[in-house]
N, C-alpha and C positions, 0 to 999 in steps of 0.2 A: 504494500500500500504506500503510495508517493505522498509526497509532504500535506500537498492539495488538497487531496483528495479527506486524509485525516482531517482539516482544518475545516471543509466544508461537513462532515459527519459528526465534528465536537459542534460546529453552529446549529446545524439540525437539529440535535441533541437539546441544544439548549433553548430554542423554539420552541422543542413539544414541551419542557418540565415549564417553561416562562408564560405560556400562552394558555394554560386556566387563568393564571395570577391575572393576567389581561383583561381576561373575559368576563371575570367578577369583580373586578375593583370599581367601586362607588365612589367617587369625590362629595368630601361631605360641602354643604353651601352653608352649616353652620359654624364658629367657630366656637374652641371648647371653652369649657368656664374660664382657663388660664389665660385661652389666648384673646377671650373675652375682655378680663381685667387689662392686658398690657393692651389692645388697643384700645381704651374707656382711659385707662390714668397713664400712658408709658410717656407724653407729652410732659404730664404736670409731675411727675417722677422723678423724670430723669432731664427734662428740659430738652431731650434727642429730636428733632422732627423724623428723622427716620427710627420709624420703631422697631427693626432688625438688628439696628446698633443697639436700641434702649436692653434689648435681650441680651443679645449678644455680650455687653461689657458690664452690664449691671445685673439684672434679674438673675440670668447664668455664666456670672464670673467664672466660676468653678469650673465649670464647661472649658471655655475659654482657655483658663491655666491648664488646665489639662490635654487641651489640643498643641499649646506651644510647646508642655513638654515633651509631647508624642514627638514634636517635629525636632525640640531639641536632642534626644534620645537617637532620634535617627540619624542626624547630623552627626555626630557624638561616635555611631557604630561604623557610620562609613568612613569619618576621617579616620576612627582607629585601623581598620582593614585595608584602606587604599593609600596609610603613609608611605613616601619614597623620599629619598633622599635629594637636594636640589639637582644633584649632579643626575640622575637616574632622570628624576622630570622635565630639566630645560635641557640638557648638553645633548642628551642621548636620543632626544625623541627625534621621529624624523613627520612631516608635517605637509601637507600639498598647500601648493603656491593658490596664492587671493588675486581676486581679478582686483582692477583697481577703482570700479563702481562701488565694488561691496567695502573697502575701504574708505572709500569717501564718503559714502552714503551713510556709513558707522558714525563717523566724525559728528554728523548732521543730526542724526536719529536718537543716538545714547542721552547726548542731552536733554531732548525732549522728553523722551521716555521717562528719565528720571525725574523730571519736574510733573511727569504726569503719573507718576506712582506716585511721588509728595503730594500730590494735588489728592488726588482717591482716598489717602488716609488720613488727608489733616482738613478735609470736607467728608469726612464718614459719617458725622453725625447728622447731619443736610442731606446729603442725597446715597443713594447706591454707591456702598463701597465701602473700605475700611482697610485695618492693618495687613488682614492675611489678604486681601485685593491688590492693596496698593503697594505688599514687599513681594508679591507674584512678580509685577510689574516691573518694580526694580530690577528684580531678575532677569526680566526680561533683557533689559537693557546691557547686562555683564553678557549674557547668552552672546546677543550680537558682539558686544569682543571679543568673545574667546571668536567668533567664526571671523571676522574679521583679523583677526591675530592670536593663530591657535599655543604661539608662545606670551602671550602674553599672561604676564605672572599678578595674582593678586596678591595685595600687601596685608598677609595671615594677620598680622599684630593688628591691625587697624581692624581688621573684620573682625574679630577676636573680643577688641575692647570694645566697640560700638553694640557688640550681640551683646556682649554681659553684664555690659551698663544697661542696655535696654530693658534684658531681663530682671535686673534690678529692681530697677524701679518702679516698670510695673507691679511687681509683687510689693514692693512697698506702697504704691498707693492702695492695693487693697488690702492690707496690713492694716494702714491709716486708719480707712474707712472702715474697718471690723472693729479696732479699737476703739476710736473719738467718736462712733454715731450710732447706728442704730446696730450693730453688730453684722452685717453682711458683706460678705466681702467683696470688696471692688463698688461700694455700696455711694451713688454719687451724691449721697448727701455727705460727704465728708465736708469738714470742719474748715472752714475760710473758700470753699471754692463755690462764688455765686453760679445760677443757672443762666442768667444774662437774658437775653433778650433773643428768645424761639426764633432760627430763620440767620442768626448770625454766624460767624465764623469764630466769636469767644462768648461762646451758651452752651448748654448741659453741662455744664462745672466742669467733672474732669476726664468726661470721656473726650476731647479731644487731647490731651494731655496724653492719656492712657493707648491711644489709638495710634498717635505720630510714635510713638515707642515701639508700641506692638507692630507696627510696620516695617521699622527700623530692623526688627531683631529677626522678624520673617525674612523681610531682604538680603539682610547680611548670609543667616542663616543658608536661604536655598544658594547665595551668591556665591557661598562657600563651598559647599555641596559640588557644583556644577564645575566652579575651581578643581579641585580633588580629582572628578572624574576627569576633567579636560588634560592634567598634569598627567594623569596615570593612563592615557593612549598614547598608542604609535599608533600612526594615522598611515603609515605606508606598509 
């Protein structure tokens, strides 16, 4: 049996098991008592106009810390398994040559991209978007260097310190807010950070605060990631 031929009989496969689930799935047009309350108060709450953020950084903080550490863990397992020595990852690799559109084009685009991942997580609380959006994003933009310049080397130390400061301080603003308020963690009625004025760019207290961080350390994070993998191919 040829490779095909199995790929097309695992999709079959997974068509007959997936196609009840299909055929009986009801969307409900009501929402539950929970999801009730965050759209009724997630407004007067947490101050967030988008109330995916008001969940997301307040209601289920916990959630949240628990998804960055899944990603830091992972980050964590692959630098441990794909470290090399500098000499092993720049001297030795060998690399195909870049046209010179995709080069210049890089120069143009990296910028942007990065102002527009800043842009997604420090407007997460306004509109669609946030930290794990807008350090995707970031990523994006390292992605186009490495293809653009598949020797080009990121600066560990800087990546390093930017992710573990970020991580920091996140967890210390919901430290804060467990402590000085009403006991929940990542809880945005913490103690001196007004809600300001719904609809602005300095309102819901400290989810943007919390948000430009967690994007930060997403970014770094996958940036680093991608780094690791890119160091540890020979491309010829």
């Amino acid at each position: 049996m040829d490779k095909k031929t199995l790929i097309a009989l695992l999709v079959a496969a997974m068509a007959v098991v997936l196609f009840p689930l299909y055929e009986s799935y009801q969307g409900s047009e009501v929402l539950s008592e929970v999801g009730q309350y965050y759209a009724d108060n997630g407004v007067e709450d947490t101050g967030a106009q988008n109330l995916v953020t008001s969940v997301v950084v307040t209601y289920r903080g916990l959630d949240t810390l628990g998804e960055v550490t899944i990603l830091f863990l992972a980050a964590s397992v692959i630098s441990f398994f794909l470290s090399f020595s500098k000499e092993e990852r720049i001297e030795n690799r060998q690399v195909r040559s870049i046209t010179e559109i995709l080069t210049t084009s890089t120069q143009v685009l990296v910028p942007m991209i990065y102002m527009f991942g800043v842009y997604i997580f420090v407007n997460g609380h306004l509109t669609p978007g946030g930290g794990f959006q807008g350090g995707a994003v970031i990523a994006s933009g390292t992605l186009l260097m490495f293809l653009s310049n598949p020797k080009f080397e990121l600066n560990h130390k800087i990546i390093h310190f930017v992710e573990s400061t970020s991580g920091l301080v996140f967890v210390l603003i919901g430290v804060i807010g467990a402590l000085m308020m009403d006991g929940g963690f990542l809880s945005n009625k913490i103690a001196g950070y007004g809600f300001g004025q719904v609809g602005t760019i300095l309102s819901a207290g400290a989810i943007p605060i919390i948000y430009t961080f967690l994007g930060l350390k997403v970014g770094t994070e996958l940036s680093n990631v991608l780094g690791i993998f890119v160091e540890s191919q020979n491309e010829k």
